[in-house]
N, C-alpha and C positions, 0 to 999 in steps of 0.2 A: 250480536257481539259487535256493536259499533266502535268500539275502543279496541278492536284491533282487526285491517282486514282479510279476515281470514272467518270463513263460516266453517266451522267443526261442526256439522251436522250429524246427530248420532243416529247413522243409518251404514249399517253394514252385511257387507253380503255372507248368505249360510255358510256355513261351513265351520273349520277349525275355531274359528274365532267364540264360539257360541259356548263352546267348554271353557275357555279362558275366561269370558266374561261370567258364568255360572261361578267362577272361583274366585273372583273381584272379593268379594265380599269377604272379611277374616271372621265373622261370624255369621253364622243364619238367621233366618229369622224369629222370632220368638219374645218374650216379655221381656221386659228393658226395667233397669231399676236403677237407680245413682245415691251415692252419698258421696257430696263431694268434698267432707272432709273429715276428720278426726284427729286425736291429741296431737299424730305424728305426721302428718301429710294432707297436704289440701292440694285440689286440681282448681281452676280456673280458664275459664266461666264456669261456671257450676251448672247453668245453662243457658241454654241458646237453641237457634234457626238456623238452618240454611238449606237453597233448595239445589234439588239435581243440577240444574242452572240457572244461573244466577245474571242473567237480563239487569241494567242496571243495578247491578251491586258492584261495590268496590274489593271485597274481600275476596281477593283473586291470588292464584300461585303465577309463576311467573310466563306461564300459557296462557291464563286468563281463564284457565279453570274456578270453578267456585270450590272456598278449604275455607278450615274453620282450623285457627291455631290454639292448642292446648298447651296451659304450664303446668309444673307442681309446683309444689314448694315447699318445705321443710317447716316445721315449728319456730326456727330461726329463722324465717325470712331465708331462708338460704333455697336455692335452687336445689331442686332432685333430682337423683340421676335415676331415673325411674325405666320401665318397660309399659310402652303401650299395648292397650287391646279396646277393638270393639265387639259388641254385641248385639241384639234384638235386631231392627232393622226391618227390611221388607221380606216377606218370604219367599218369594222370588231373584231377589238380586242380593239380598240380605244386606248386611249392616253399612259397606263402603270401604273402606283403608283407612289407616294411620299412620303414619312414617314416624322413623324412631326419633325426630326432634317433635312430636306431639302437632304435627300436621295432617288434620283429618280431610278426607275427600270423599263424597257422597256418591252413593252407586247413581249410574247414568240418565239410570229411570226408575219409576215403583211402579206398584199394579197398586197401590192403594192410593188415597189422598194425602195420606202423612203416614210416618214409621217414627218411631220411638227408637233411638240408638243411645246407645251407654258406652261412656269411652273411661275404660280403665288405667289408670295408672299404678304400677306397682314397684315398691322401693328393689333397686338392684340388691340391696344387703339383707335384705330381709320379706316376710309373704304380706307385709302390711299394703295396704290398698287404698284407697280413695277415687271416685269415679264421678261424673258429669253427666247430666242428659241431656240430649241436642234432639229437637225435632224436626226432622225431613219433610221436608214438600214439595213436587213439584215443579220445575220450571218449564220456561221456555225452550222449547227441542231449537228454534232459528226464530228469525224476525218474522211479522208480519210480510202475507204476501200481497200485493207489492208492500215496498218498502215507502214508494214514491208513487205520486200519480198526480198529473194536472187533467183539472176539469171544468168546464163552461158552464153557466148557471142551469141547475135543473137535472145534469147529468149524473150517473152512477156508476160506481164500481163496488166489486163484493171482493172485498179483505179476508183472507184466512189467515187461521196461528195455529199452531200444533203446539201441545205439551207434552214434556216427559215422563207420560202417564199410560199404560197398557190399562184397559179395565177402571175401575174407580168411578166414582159420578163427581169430580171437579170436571168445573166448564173452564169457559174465559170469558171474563165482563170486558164490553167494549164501552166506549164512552166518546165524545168528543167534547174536544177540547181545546184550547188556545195556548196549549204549551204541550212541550213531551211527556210531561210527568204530569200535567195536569188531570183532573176529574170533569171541569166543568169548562163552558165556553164555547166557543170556535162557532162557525157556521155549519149548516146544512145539519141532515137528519142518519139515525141508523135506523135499519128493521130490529127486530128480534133477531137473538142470535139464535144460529142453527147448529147443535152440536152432535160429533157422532163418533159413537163410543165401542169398544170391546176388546175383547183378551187376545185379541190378534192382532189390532194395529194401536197405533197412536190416536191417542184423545185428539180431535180438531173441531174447530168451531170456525163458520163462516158468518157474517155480516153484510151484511149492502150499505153502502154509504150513499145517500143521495145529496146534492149539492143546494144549494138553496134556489129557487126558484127566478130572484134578481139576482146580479151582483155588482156591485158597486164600483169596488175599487178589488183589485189584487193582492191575494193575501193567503198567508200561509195555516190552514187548519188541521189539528191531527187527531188522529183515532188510535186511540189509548188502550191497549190491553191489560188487563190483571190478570191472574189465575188465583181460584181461592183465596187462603189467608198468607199465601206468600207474597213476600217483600218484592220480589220480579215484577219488570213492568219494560215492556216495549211497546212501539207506536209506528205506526205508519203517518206519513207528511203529505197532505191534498193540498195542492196547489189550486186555489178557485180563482179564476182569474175571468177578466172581462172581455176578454180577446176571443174567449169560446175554443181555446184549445183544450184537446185532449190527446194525451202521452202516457202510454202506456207501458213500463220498459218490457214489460213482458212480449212485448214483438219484437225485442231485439234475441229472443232466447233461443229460439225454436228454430228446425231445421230452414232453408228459405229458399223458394225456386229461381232456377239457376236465369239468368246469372247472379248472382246474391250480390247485395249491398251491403257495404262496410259499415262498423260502429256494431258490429251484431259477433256473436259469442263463437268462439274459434281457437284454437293450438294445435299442439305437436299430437298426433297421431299415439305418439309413443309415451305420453303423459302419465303414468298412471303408478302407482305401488304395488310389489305383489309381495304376497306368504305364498312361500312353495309355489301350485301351481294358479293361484287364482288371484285377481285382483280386487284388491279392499279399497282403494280410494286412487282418485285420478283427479286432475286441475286442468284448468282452460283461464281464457281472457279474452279479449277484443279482436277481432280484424280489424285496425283502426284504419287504414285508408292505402291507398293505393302511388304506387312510385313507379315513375320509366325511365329506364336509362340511357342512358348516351349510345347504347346498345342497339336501341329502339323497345325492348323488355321489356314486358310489364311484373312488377314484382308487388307483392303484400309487405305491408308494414308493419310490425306490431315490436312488442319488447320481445329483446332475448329472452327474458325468463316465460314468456310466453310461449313462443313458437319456436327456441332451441333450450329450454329445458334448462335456463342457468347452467351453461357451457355445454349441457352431456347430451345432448344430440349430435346427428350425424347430417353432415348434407345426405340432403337427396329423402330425407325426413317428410310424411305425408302431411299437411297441412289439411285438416278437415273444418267443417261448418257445417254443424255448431259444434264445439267444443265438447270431451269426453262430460263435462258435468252435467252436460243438458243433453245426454243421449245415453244414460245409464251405467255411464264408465264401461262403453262397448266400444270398440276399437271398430275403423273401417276394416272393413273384408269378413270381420265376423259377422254370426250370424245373430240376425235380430237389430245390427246397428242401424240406426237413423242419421247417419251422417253420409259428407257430398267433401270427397277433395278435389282443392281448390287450390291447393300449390304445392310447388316441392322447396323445401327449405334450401336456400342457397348460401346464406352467409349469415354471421352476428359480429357483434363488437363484445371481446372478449373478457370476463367480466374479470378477470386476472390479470388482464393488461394494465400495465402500469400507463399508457398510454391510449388507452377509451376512457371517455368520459360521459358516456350514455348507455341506458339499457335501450338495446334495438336489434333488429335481426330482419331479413328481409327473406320471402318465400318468390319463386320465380311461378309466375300463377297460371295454373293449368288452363289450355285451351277451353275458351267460352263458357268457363264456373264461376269470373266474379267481373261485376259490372264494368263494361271497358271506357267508362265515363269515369272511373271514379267514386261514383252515384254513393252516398252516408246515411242511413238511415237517420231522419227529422231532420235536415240539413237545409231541406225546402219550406216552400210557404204552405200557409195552409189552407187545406184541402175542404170541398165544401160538407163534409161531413165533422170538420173538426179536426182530424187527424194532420199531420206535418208529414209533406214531401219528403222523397228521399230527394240529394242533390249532390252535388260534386266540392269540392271547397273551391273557396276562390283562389284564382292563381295567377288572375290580369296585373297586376299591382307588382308582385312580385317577383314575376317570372317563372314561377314554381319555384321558386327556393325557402320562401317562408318569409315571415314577417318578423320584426323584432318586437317582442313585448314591451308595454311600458308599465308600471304602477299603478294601481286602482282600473287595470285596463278592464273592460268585462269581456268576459269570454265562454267558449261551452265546449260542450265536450258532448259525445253520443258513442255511449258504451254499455257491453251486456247487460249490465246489472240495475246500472240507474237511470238508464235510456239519454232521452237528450235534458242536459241541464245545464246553468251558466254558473259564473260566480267571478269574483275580482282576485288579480294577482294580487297576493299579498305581498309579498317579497321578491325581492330581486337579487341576483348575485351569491345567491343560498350552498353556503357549502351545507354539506348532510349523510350522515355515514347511514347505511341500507344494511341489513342482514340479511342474507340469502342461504336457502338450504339445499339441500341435492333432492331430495326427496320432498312428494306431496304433503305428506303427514309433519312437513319441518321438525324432523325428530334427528336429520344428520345434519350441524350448522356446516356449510358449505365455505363460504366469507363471508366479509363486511367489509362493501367498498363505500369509499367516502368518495362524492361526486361536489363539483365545484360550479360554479355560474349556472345554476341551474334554477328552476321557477317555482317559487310556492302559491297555491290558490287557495284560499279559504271561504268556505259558504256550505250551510247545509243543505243536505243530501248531495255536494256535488259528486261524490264517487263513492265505491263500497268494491267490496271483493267480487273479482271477473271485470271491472271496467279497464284494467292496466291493457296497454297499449293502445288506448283512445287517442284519436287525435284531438288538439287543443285548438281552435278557433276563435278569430277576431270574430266577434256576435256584430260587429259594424260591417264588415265586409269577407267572412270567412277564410279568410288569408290562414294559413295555419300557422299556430306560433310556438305550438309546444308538444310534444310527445309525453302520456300520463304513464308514470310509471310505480308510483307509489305513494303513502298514505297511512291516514289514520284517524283518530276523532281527539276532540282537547277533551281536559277534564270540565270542560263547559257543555259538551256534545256538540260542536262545532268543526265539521269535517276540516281536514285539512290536507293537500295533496303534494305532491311536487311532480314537476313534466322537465324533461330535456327541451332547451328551446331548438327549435325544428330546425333552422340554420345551422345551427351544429351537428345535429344527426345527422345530416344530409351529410356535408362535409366530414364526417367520420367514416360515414359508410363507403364515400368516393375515396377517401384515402386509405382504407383501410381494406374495403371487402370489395370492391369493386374489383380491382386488378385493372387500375386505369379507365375503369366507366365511372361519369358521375350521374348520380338520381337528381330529380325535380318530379314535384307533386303533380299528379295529376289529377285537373280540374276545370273551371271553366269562369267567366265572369266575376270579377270580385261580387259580394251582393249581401245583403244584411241575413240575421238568424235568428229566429226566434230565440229568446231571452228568457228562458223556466228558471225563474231563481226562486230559490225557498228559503232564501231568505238568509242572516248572516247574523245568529244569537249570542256572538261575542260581548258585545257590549253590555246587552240587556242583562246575559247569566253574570256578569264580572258584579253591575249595579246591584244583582237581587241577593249575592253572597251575602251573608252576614258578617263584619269583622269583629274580631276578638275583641274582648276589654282590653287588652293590653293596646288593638290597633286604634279603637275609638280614644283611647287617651294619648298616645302620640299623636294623632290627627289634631284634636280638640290644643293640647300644647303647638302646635307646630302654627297653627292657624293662628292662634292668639300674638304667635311672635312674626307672623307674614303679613299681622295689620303696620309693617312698616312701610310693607312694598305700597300700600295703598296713595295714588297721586293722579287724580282726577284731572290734571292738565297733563298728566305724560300717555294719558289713557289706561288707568290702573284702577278701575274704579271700588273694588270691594273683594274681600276674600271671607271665605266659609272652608269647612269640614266637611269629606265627602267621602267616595271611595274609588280608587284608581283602576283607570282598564287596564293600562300597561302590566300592570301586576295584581290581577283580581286576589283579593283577600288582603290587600294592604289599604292602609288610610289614603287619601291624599289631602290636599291642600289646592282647595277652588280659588283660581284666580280670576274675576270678571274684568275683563278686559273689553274697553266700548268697542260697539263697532265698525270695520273697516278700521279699527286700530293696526298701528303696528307693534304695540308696544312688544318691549322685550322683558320676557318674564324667566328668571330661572329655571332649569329642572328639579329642583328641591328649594324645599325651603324648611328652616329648621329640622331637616333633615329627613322629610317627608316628600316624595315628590308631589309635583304640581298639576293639576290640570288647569287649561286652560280655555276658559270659555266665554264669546263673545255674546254681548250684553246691552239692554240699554240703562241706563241711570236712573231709570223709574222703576224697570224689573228688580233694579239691583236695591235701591232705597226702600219697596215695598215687600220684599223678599219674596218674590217671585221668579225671580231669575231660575232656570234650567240646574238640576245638579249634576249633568251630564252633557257630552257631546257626542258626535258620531263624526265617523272618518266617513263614511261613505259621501259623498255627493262633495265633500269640499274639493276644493281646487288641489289641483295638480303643485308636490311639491317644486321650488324654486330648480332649476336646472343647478345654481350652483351651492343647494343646500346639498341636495341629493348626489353630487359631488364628492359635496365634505361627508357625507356619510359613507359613500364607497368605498375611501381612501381610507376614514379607521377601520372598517371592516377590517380590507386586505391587511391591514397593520396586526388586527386583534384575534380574527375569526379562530387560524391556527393554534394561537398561544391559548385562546377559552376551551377551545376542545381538547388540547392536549394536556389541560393540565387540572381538567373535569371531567370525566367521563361520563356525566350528566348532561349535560352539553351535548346534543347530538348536530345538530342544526344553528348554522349560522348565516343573517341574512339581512340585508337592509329592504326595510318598509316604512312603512309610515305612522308616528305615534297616533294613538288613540286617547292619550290624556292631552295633547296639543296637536292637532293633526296641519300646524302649519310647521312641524318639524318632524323631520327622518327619527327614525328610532334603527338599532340594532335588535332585531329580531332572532330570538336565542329561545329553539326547543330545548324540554327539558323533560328527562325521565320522570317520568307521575312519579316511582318506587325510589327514587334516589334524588328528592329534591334538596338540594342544598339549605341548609339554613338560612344563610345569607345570601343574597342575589343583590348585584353592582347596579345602584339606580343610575346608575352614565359610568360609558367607558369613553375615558379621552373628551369629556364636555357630550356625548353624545346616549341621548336619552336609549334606553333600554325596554324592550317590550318580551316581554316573556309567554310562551306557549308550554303549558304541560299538560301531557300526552304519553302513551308509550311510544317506544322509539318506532319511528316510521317502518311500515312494513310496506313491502312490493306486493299488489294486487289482484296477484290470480285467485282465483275463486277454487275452492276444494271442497269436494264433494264425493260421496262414496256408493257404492252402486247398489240399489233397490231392491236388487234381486241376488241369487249365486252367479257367482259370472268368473269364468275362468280364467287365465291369460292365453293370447294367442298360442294354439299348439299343444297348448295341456289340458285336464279333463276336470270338472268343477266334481269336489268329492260329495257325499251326496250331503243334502242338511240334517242338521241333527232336531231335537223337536226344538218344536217353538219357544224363540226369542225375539220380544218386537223389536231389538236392533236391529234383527236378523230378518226383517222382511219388508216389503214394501207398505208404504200407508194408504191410503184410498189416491193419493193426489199426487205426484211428486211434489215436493218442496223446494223453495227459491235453495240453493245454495251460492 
């Protein structure tokens, strides 16, 4: 579930639950049959697909569940006020839901490879009927394990997927490939896959990827999963690069002898959900780095909603490592945990405060449990086996106070989930409203705070659920410059994150939780950081979009009346029809402007905007010239462009958000159709995008991200086995349900 971070892993522990889920289904299972219309009443689609879940599909309810919406309709075109029902389905989980607006929802898993489901519609005034058939298949239970992985030429790693399949002979086809969705391409090789099957656990299948034997240059390759003939499709990202690292996150997950290093998987003791007396799901996140205070103290770092529970924790709260998702949803002191604490919760910045502006929270860290250097997991150089030192962050430069971020800066991060990676601020000054819940399962909305001067980073695989409270590092000199707090991916699959810049955490935490102590980081030497980027597919997904005929004929118009601007003494040399990054699925208008030009080009032209791409006069004469540009690598915007970008922010931010609730996220960065100008960087609800979108506010170009609305990144997870809550007795299981048990492996959540 990249498009939102939060893994709903369907694993839950015996008990109560197993009867409720037996009842999910409003039919059992048995023969399915549709007619989906007659003289007086038609349903629509008449049929269709969808599977358990839906990995890559966009047809989602507002969880990110996979539903399949049904209409009726009347012989008049008119809508019907009809009564839903399903039927036929799996025999075991049988048919799935239907809500009374004709939104259907698939049971969570089958025992078979497909089920036949029948969705009835029947007129309220009368027993007339008409019905649709959907076929069920299969999805993905979570993502590919790992997610991420960098490797050195010739090196391997063995990738697992699980499906939401008890029983059944569906495997999973792997493949590589040069894109996420791809079939074909990429470097290096797979084995056979190894799959293993039965009426007690989940279907999975393992592969081995090996890397290619040379490697050239550094670059991003991915292993592609399918399942059967469903539409589902996730992928894990290999990094093969020529530096001969290997990164593994999965050694940030797992328990780690004491004194343990930060960047590794960690929360509140008391993290967890219960029914009655047992606990169904529990969340964790980062110990992201280490603070000392004015005190002499040494304290944990991580986000509030990590290590005080989004407000509802108590001081004096046990700080464990590794975090309840990677230890069974077992609490310390019970019995069977594999966990080590390593602090006692002292303070947070309070997420109701009208006056905090950071998620953050600090643990006062138990006697000789966590590295007294600071020490980060992959923070160091590399090791002669390949692997990356642990280190401390740098703190000569700064004092320990933190560094100030700039634009395009590159940076990393080393956190549970996606271990250590880098990528570029994208944005600065970023206001951004967060939804937060009380609870693991986010079924009680708690608030939604809107945070202000805060930092966006964009690049794939840079974060996933479990990395929030990572710290954010200069990759020049590891200075820290930001605290990761939350996240999500574009509609391009392009991660996108947001951190509190560290100088301000610090300075909240002294005036606020301190009680007159101030913190500074604790580290050592500024010093460079490895650089895992995977890469940053904004540009390329906006180029490969297809635009509408309605957009290739504004484009094609717009271009023909921008042969004005054309003036080869002002440096204007030639304009074309293309397609816009700032706004992927729109036309633009190609300006070839020569090189080391300064020409000035509008942000639209005939009412399309413009990109702007330098050129030379022969590229441009023999139509060779580039249809695109990249932001990365160019120069550093003008000190006093980026100025005038700040200033209409602060003028605009408020009035966009408040008067669109589409609008979540407002921020300045740097255009990607002219990347020698600032752009207003404006997320935007995937489910409520605006029809029209403002190509400049105030003269100043516009760059648009959609996305669902950012979520804060603890990782959720639910326990393998029966597992009770502290104090209470786990009732006993009832018969077998593979939600209700463990699968041969534990899985990433």
């Amino acid at each position: 579930m990249r498009g939102k971070l939060l893994f709903r892993v369907a694993l839950f522990s015996a008990g109560p639950l197993a009867a409720a889920l037996a009842m999910a289904g409003c039919g059992g299972g048995g023969s399915a049959s549709a007619n989906s219309s007659n003289p007086n009443l038609s349903v629509a689609p008449g049929t269709g697909s969808i599977d358990t879940n839906c990995t890559g599909c966009n047809a989602t309810n507002s969880s990110g569940a996979p539903v399949e919406q049904f209409s009726a309709t009347l012989s008049n075109g008119n809508t019907a006020s009809v009564t839903w029902a399903v039927s036929g389905g799996d025999a075991s989980t049988g048919a799935g839901t239907i809500s009374s607006s004709g939104q259907y929802s698939p049971p969570s898993y089958l025992t078979a490879d497909g089920v036949q489901v029948t969705v009835t519609a029947t007129l309220a005034s009368s027993s007339t009927t008409a019905s649709a058939m959907l076929t069920v298949t299969p999805g993905f239970l979570q993502p590919l394990t790992p997610e991420n992985v960098a490797l050195g030429a010739g090196a391997t790693v063995t990738v697992k997927g699980y499906i939401a399949e008890a029983g059944g002979s569906t495997g999973i086809n792997f493949a590589v490939s040069n894109s996420a969705t791809g079939s074909s391409g990429g470097e290096g090789a797979l084995s056979a896959p190894s799959c293993q099957r039965g009426a007690q656990s989940f279907t999975h299948c393992s592969v081995t990827y090996t890397a290619p034997p040379a490697v050239s240059s550094t670059g991003a390759t991915y292993i592609v999963a399918t399942v059967g003939t469903s539409a589902s499709k996730t992928s894990a990202e290999v990094l093969v690069n020529t530096a001969d690292i290997a990164s593994n996150p999965a050694t940030h997950e797992g328990q780690l002898p004491l004194a343990v290093d930060l960047g590794s998987s960690g929360g509140n003791n008391n993290d967890y959900d219960t029914s009655g007396n047992q606990i169904v799901d529990c969340c964790s996140g980062t110990l992201g780095s280490l603070l000392e205070g004015s005190d002499g103290v040494q304290y944990l770092l991580s986000n509030n909603h990590v290590l005080a529970r989004s407000d509802h924790a108590s001081v004096g709260d046990r700080i464990i490592q590794p975090g309840l998702i990677d230890a069974n949803c077992t609490p310390n002191g019970e019995p069977g945990s594999q966990t080590t604490v390593v602090g006692s919760l002292t303070g947070w910045l309070s997420l109701k405060s009208a006056e905090t502006n950071a998620d953050a929270a600090i643990a006062q860290v138990a006697a000789g449990a966590v590295s007294p250097t600071g020490d980060i997991l992959e923070l160091g150089p590399r090791q002669p086996d390949g692997t990356l030192a642990a280190a401390a962050p740098g703190v000569s430069s700064s004092g320990g106070k933190g560094e100030t971020a700039s634009l395009q800066m590159k940076v990393a991060k080393s956190g549970r989930t996606t271990g250590l990676t880098c990528a570029a601020i994208s944005a600065l000054d970023l206001d951004v409203s967060v939804d937060y819940f009380s609870d693991c399962a986010e079924t009680k909305p708690y608030l939604t705070k809107t945070y202000t001067n805060q930092l966006a980073i964009s690049g794939n695989e840079f974060s996933d659920a479990g990395d929030s409270g990572s710290l954010v590092v200069d990759t020049g000199d590891a200075e820290p410059v930001g605290l990761f707090f939350a996240g999500g991916t574009d509609a391009s699959g392009v991660g996108e994150g947001v951190a509190s810049p560290a100088p301000d955490v610090l300075n909240e935490l002294s005036a606020q939780v301190g009680s007159g102590t101030t913190y500074a980081f604790v580290g050592t030497a500024d010093h460079a950081v490895s650089c895992l980027n995977y890469g940053d597919g904004t540009v390329n997904a906006a180029q490969a979009r297809e635009l509408s005929d309605e957009q290739i004929s504004r484009g094609l118009q717009a271009a023909a009346q921008a042969r004005a601007l054309v003036n080869p003494s002002a440096g204007i040399l030639g304009v074309a029809a293309g397609k816009s990054n700032d706004r992927p699925g729109e036309a633009a208008v190609i300006v070839y402007v020569a090189e080391n030009s300064s020409a000035a080009v509008p942000a639209e032209a005939g009412g399309v905007r413009t990109m702007v791409i330098a050129a030379s006069a022969q590229a441009v004469a023999s139509g060779t010239a580039p249809l695109t540009n990249y932001a990365q690598g160019n120069a550093p915007l003008p000190a006093a462009e980026l100025a005038r970008a700040m200033a209409i922010k602060q003028q605009a931010a408020g009035a966009l958000m408040r008067q669109n609730p589409a609008f979540f996220g407002v921020g300045v960065g740097q255009s990607l159709d002219n990347p020698r100008e600032a752009a207003l960087v404006i997320y935007v609800d995937r489910k409520h995008v605006p029809a029209n979108l403002p190509q400049s506010v105030d003269g100043l170009r516009t760059r648009y991200i959609v996305m669902n609305r950012f979520h804060v990144t603890r990782s959720y997870a639910v326990p393998t086995q029966s597992r009770c809550s502290p104090g209470g007795r786990a009732e006993k299981p009832v018969d077998f349900d593979p939600l209700l048990r463990k699968p041969l492996d534990p899985p990433l959540d």
